[in-house]
Residue, then its C-alpha position, 0 to 999 in steps of 0.5 A: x500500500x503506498x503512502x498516498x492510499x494510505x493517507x487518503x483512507x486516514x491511516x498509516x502505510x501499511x507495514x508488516x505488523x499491520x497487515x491483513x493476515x495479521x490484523x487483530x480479531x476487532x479489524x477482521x470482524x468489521x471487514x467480514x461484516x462490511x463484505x457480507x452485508x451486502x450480500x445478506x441484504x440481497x439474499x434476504x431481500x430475495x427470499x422476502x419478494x419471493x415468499x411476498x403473497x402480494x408481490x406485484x399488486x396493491x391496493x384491495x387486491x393486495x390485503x386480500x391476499x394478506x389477509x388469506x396468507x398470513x404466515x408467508x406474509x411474516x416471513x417476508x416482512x421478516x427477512x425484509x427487515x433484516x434485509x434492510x438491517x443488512x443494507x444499511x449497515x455499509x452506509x452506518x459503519x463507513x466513517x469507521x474506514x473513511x477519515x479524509x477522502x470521503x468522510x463527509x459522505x460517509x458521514x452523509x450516508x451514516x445519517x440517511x442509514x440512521x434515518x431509514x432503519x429507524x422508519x422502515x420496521x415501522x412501515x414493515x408492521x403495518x403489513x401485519x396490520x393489513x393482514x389482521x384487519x382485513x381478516x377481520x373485518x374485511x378488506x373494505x373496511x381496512x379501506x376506510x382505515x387508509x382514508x383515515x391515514x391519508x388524513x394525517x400528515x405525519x404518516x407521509x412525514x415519517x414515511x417518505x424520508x425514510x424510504x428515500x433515506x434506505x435508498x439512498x444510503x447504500x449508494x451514497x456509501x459505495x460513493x464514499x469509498x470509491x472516494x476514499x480508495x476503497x472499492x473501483x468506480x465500477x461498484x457505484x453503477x452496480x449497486x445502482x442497477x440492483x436497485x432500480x431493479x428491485x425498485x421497478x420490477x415492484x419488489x417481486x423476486x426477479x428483482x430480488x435476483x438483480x439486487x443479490x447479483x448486485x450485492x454479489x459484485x459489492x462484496x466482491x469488490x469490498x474485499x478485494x479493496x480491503x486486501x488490497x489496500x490493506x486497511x487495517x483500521 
């Protein structure tokens, strides 16, 4: 590692008591965890639109469907919360390995990580309650309820930053250590193409596929940038 790749990621040039294969059991835990996280958020996101009863619809159709299938209904919001747990873990623990080059954005992304796993288990719950009152009372009436909801402000306040914030985390992460040496320009445009198409399929599973493929080339090269710039931070 040169002293110039050294000090853009705001460590010391790499010596041989600081190597990888050498670095403490703390260091090789975070680089395992920064590797694998984008590749749980695909795996996970996969087997949740997969195992999603309403995939692809909305509306009336999409409780009724909830409302006859609940158990394969929590087992997709329950890996979709993981899923996002995994995807916004990069964008929460980037100013770990950022100190100059690219610390401000990692420090953007931290925030719009912080922002989104706080909203979306929320958003995630109401599935549980579409399935419950349409079951109950029917899908009409679960109908009434969101004209109620769509009278309250605060529902699309809480809503809508924190779902751009879970999109925007991971990208603007992937930006920072592209900034920073970390990972080559290439990793941006891919993790971009897996989430446009998770976002345009309408989160059924061939769009889950496209965002584990993406996460795939991500952790690939996270670990080929840590080897190679050997950051042991």
């Amino acid at each position: 590692m040169s002293a110039t790749a050294a000090s853009s990621l705001g460590v010391a040039p790499t010596t041989p008591s600081a190597s990888p294969g050498r670095a403490g059991a703390s260091t090789r835990l975070r680089h395992a965890v920064l590797i694998a996280s984008p590749v749980l958020a695909g795996l996970f996101v996969l087997i949740g639109v997969a195992t999603d009863p309403g995939a692809g619809v909305s509306g009336p159709a999409m409780w009724k469907l909830y409302a006859e299938h609940p158990d394969p209904l929590q087992w997709s919001a329950y890996d979709l919360h993981w899923s996002y747990t995994f995807w916004a873990l990069p964008a929460m623990g980037a100013f770990a390995f950022l100190r100059r080059r690219g610390a401000w954005l990692a420090n953007i992304a931290g925030l719009f990580g912080i922002i989104g796993i706080s909203t979306l288990p929320g958003i995630l719950v109401v599935d549980f309650y579409d399935s419950a009152v349409a079951g109950v009372a029917g899908v009409d009436t679960l109908g009434k309820v969101y004209e109620a909801f769509d009278g309250m402000w605060a529902v699309t306040a809480m809503m809508m930053p924190g779902n751009i914030a879970l999109m925007l985390c991971l990208p603007l992460a992937v930006a920072a250590f592209w900034r920073g040496g970390l990972v080559r320009w290439w990793a941006l445009p891919v993790i971009l193409v897996g989430i446009a198409g998770l976002w345009f399929s309408g989160f059924v599973w061939w769009g889950g596929a496209i965002m584990l493929a993406a996460g795939i080339g991500l952790a690939v090269e996270f670990a080929l940038g840590l080897r190679r710039t050997a950051v042991a931070v």
